[in-house]
mmCIF file as gemmi writes it, N, C-alpha and C atoms, coordinates in Angstrom:
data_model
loop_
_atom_site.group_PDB
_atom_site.id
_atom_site.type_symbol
_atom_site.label_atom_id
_atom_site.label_alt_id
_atom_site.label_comp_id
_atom_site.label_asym_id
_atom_site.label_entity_id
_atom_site.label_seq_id
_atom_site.pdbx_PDB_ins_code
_atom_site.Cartn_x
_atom_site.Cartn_y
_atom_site.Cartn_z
_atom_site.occupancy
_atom_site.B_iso_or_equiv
_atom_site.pdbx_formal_charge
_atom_site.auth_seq_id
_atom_site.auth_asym_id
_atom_site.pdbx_PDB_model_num
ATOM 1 N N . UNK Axp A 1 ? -1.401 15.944 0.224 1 0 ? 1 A 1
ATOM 2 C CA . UNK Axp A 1 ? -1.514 15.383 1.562 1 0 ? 1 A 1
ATOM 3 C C . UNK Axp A 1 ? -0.704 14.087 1.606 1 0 ? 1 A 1
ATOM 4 N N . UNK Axp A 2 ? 0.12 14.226 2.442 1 0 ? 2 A 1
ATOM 5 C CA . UNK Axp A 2 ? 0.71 12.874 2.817 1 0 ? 2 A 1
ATOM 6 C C . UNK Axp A 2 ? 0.348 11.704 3.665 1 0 ? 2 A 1
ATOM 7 N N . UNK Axp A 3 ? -0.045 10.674 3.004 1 0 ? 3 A 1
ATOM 8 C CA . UNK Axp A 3 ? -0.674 9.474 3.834 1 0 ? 3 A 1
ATOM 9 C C . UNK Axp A 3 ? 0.239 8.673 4.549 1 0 ? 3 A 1
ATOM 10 N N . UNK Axp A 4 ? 0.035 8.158 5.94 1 0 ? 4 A 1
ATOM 11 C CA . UNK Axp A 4 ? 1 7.53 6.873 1 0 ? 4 A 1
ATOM 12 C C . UNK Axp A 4 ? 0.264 6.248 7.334 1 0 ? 4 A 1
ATOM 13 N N . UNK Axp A 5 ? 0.7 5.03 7.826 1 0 ? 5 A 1
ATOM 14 C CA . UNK Axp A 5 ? 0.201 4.241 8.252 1 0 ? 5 A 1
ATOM 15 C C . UNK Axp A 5 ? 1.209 3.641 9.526 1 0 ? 5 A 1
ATOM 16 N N . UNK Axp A 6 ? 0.949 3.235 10.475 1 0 ? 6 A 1
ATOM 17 C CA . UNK Axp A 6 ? 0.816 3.761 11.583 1 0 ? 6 A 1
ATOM 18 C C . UNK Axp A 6 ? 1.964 1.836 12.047 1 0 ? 6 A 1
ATOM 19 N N . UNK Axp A 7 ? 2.662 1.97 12.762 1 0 ? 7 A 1
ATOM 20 C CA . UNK Axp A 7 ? 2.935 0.368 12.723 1 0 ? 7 A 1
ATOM 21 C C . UNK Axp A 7 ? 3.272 0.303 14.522 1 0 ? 7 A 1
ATOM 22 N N . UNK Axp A 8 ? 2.563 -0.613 14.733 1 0 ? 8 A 1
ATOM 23 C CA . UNK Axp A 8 ? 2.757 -0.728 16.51 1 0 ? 8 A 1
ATOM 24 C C . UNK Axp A 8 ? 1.92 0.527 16.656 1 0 ? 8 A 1
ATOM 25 N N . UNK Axp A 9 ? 0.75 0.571 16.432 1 0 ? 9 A 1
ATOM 26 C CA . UNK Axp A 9 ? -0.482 1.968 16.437 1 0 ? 9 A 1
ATOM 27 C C . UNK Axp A 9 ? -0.911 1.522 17.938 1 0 ? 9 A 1
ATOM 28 N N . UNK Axp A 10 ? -1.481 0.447 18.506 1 0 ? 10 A 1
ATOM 29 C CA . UNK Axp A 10 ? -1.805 0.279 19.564 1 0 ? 10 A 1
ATOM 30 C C . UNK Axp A 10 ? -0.685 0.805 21.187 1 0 ? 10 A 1
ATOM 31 N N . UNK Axp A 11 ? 0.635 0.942 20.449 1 0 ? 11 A 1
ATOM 32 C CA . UNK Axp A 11 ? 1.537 1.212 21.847 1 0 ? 11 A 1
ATOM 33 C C . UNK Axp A 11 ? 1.858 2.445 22.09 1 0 ? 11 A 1
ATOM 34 N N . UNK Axp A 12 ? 2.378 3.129 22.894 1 0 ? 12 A 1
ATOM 35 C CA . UNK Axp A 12 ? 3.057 4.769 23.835 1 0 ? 12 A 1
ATOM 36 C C . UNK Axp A 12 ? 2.948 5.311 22.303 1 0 ? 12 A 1
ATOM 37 N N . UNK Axp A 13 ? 3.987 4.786 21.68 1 0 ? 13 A 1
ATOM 38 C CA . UNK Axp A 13 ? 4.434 5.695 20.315 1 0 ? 13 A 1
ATOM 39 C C . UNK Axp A 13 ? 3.544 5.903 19.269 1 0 ? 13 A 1
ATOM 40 N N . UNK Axp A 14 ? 2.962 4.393 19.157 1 0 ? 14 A 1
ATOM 41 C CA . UNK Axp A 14 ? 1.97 4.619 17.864 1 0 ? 14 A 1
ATOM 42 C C . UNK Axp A 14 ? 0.808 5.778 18.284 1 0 ? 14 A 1
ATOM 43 N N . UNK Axp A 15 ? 0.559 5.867 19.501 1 0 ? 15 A 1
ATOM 44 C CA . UNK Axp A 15 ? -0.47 6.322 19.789 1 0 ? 15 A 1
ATOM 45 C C . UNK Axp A 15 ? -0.113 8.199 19.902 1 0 ? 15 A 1
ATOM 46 N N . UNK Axp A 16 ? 1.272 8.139 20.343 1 0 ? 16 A 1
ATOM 47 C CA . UNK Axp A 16 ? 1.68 9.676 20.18 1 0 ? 16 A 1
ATOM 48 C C . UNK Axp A 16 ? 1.435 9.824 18.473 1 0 ? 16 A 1
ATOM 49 N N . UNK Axp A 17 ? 2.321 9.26 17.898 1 0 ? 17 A 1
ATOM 50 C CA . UNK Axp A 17 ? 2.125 9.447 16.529 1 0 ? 17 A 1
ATOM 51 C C . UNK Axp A 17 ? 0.569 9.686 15.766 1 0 ? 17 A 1
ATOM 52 N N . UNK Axp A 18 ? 0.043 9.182 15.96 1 0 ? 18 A 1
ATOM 53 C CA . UNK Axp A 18 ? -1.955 9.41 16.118 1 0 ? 18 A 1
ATOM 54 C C . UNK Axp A 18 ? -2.162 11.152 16.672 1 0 ? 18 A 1
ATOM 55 N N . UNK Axp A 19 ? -1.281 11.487 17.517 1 0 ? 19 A 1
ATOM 56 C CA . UNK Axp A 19 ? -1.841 13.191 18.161 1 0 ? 19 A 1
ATOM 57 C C . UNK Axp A 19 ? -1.065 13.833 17.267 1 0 ? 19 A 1
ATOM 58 N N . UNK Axp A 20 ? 0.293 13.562 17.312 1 0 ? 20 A 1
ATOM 59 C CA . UNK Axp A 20 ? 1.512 14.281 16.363 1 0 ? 20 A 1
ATOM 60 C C . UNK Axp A 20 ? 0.751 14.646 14.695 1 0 ? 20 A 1
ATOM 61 N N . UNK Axp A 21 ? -0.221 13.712 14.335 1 0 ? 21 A 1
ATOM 62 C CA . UNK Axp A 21 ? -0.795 13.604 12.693 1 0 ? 21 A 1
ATOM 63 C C . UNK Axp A 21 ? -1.976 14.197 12.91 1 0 ? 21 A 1
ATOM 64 N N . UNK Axp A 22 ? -2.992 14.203 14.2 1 0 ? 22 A 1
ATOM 65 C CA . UNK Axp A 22 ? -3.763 14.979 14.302 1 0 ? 22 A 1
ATOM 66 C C . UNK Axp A 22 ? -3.688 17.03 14.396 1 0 ? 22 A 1
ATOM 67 N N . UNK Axp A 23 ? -2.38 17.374 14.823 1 0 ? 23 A 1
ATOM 68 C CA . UNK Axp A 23 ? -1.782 18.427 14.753 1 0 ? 23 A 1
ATOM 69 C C . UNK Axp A 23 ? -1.508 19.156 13.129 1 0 ? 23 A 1
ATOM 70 N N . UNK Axp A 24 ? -1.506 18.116 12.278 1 0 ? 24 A 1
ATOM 71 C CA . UNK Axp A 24 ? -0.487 18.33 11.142 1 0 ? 24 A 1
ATOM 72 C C . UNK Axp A 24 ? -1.558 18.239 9.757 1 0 ? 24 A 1
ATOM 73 N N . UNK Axp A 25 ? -2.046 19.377 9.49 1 0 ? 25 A 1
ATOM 74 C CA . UNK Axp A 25 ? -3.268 19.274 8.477 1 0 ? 25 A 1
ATOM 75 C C . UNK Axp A 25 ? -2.791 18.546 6.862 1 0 ? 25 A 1
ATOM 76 N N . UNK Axp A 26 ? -1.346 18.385 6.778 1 0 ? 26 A 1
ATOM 77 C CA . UNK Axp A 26 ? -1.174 17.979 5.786 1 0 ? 26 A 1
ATOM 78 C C . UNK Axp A 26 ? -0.721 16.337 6.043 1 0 ? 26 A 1
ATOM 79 N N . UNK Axp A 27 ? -1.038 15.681 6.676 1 0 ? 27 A 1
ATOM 80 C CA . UNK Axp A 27 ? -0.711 14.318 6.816 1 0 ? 27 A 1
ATOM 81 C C . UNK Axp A 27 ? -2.477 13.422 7.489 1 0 ? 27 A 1
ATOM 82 N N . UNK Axp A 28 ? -2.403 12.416 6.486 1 0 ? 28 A 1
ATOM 83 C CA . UNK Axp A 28 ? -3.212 11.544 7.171 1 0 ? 28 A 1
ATOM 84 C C . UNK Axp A 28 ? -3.085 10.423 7.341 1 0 ? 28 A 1
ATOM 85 N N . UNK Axp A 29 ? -4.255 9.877 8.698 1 0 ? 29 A 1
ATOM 86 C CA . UNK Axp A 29 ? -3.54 8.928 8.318 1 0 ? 29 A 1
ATOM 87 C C . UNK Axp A 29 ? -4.193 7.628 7.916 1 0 ? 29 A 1
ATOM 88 N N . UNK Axp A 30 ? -3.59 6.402 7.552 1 0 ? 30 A 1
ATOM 89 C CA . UNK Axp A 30 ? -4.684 6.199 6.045 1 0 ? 30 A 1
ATOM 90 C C . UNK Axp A 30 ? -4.106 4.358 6.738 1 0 ? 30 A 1
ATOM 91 N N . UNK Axp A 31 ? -3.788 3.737 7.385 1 0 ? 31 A 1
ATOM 92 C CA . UNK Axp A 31 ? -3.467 2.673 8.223 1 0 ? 31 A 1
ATOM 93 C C . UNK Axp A 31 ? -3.004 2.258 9.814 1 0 ? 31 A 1
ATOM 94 N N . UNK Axp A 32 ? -3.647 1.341 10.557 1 0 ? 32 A 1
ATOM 95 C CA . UNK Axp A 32 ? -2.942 1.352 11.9 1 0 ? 32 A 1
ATOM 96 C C . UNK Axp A 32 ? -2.358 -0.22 12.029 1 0 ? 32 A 1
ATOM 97 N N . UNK Axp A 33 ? -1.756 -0.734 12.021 1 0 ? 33 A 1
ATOM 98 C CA . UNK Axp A 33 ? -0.951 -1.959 12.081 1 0 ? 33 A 1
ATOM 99 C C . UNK Axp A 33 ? -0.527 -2.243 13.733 1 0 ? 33 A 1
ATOM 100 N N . UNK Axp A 34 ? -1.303 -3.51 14.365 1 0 ? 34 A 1
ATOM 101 C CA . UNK Axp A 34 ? -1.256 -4.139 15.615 1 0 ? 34 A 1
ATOM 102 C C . UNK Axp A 34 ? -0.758 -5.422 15.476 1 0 ? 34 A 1
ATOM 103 N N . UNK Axp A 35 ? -0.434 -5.899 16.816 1 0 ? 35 A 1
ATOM 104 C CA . UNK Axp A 35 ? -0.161 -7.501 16.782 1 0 ? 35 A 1
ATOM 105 C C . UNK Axp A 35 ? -1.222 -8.267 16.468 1 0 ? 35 A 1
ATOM 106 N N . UNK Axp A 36 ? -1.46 -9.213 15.949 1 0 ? 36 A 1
ATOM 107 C CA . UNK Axp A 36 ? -2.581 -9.86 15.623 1 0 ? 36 A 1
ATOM 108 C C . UNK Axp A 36 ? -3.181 -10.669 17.6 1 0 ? 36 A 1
ATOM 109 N N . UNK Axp A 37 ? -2.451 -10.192 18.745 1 0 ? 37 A 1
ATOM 110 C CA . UNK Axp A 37 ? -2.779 -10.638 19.606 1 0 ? 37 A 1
ATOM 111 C C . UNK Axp A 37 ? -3.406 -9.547 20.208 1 0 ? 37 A 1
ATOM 112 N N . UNK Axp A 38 ? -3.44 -8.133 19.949 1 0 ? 38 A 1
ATOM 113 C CA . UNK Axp A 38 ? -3.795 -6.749 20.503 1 0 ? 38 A 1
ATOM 114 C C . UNK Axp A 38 ? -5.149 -7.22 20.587 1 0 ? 38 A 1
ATOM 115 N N . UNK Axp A 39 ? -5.745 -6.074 21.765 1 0 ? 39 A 1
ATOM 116 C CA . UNK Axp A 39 ? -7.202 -6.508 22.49 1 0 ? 39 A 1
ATOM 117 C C . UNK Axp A 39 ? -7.993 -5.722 21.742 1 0 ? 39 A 1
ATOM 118 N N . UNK Axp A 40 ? -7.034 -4.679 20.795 1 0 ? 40 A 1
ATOM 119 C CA . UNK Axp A 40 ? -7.73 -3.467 19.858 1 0 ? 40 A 1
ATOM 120 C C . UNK Axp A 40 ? -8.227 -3.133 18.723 1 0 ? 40 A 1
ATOM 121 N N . UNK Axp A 41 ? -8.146 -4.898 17.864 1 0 ? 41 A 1
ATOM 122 C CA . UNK Axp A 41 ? -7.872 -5.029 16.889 1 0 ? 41 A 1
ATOM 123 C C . UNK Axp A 41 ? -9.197 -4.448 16.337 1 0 ? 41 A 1
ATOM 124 N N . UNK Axp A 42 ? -9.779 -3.979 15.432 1 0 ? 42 A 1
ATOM 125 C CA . UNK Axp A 42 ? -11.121 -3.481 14.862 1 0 ? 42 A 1
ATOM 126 C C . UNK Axp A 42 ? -11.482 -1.998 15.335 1 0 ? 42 A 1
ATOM 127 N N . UNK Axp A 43 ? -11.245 -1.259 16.549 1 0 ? 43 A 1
ATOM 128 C CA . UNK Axp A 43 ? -11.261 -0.133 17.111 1 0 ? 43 A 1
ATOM 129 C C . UNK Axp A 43 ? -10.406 1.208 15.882 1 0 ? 43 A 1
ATOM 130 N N . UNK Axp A 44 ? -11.063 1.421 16.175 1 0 ? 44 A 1
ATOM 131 C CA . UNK Axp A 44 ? -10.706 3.164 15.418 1 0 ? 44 A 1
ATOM 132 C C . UNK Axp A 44 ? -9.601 3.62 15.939 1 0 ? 44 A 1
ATOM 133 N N . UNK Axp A 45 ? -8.197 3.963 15.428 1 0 ? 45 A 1
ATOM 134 C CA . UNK Axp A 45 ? -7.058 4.158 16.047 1 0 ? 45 A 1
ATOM 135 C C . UNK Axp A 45 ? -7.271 5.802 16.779 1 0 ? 45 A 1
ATOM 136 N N . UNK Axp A 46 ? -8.175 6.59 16.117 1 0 ? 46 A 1
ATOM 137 C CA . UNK Axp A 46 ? -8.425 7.981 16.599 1 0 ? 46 A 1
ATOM 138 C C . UNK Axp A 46 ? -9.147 7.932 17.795 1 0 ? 46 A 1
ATOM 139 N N . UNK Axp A 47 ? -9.927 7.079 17.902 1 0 ? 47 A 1
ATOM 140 C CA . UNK Axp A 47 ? -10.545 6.673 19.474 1 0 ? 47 A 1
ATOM 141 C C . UNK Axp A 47 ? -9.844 6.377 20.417 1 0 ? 47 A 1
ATOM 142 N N . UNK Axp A 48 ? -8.977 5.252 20.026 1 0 ? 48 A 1
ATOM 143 C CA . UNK Axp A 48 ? -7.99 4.305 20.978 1 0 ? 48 A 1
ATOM 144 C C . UNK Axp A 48 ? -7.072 5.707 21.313 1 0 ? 48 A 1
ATOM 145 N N . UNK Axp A 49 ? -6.188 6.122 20.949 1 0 ? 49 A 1
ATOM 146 C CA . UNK Axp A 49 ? -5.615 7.504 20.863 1 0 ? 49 A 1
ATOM 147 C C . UNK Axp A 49 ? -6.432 8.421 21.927 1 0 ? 49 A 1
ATOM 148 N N . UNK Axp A 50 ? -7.313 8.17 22.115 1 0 ? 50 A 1
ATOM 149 C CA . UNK Axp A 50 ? -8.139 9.596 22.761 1 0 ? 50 A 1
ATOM 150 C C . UNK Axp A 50 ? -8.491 10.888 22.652 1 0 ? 50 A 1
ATOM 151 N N . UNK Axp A 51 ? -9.101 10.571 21.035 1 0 ? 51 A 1
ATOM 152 C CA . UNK Axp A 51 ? -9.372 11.497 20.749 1 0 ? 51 A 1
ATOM 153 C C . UNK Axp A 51 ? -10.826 11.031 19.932 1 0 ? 51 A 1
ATOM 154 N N . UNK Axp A 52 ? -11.026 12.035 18.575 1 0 ? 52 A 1
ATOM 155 C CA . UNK Axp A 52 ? -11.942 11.539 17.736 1 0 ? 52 A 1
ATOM 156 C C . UNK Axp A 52 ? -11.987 11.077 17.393 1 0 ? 52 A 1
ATOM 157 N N . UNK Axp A 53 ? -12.981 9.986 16.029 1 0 ? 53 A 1
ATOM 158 C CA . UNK Axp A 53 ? -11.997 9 15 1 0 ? 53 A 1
ATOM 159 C C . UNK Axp A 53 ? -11.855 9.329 14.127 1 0 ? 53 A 1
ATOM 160 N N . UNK Axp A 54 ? -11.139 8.409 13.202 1 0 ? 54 A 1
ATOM 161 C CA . UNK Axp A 54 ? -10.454 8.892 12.081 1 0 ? 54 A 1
ATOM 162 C C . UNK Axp A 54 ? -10.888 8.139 10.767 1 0 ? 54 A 1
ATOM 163 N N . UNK Axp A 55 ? -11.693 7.085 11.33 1 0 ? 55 A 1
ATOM 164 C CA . UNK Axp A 55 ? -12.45 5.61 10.475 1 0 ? 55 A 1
ATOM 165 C C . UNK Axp A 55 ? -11.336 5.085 9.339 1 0 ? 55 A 1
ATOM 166 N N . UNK Axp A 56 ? -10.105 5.194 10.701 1 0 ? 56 A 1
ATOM 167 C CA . UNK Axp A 56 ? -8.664 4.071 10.093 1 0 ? 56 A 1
ATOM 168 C C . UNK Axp A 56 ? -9.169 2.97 11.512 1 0 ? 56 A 1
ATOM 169 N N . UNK Axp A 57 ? -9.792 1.967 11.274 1 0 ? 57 A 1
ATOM 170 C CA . UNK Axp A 57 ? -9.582 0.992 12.099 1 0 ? 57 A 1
ATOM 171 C C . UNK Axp A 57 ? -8.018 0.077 12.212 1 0 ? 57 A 1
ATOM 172 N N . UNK Axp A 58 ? -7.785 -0.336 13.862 1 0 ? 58 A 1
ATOM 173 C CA . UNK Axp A 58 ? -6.876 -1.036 13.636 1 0 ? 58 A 1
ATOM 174 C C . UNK Axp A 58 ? -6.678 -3.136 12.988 1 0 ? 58 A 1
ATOM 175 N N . UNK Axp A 59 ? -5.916 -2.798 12.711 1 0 ? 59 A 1
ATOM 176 C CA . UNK Axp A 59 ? -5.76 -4.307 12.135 1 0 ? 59 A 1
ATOM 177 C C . UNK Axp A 59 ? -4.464 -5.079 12.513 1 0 ? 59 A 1
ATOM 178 N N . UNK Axp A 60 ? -4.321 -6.29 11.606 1 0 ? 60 A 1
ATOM 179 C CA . UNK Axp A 60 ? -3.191 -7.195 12.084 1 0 ? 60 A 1
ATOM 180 C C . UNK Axp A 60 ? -2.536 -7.756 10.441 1 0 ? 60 A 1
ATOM 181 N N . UNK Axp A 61 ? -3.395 -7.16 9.758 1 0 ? 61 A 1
ATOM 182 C CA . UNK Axp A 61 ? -3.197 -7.257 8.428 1 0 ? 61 A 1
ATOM 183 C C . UNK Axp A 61 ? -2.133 -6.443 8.069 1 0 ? 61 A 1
ATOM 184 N N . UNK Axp A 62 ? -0.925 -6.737 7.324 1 0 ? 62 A 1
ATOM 185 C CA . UNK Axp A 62 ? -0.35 -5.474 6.977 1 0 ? 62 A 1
ATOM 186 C C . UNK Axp A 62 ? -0.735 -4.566 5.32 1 0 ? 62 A 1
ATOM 187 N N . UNK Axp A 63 ? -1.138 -5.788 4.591 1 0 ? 63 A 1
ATOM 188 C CA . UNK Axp A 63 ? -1.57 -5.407 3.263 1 0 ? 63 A 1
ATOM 189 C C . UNK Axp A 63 ? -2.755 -4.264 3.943 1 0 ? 63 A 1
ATOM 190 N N . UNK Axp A 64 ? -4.019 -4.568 4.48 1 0 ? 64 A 1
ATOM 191 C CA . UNK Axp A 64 ? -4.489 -4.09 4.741 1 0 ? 64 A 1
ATOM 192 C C . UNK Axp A 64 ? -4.524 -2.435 5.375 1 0 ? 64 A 1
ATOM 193 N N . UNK Axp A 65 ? -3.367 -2.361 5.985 1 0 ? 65 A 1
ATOM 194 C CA . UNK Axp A 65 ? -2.628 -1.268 6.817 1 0 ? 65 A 1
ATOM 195 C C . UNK Axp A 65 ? -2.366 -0.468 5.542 1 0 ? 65 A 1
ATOM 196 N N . UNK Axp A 66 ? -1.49 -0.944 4.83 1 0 ? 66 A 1
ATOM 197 C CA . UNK Axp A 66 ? -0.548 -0.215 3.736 1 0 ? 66 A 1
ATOM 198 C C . UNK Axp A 66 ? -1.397 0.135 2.84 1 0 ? 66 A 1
């Protein structure tokens, strides 16, 4: 399984990228990386996304992300 972490997870793309990995049984994903100013910061990127979660919360950390 290939692990992905997610960078600009809170915007259009990061968040397609979140459905695109939900499609794809061999990829997970294992970080979400935000601005440390995002309103989203701590939220479950699989939620924010609109979908299920994934219990990858987002952060502002990048160590953390990676």
């Amino acid at each position: 399984m290939t692990a992905i972490a997610i960078v600009g997870a809170t915007g259009r793309m990061g968040r397609a990228l979140v459905h695109a990995a939900r499609e794809r049984h061999e990829v997970r994903i294992s970080g979400a990386l935000a601005s440390a100013r995002s309103a989203h910061l701590g939220e479950d990127i699989g939620v924010l996304a609109g979908g299920p979660p994934v219990g990858v919360p987002v952060t502002d950390n990048a160590a953390d992300a990676l």
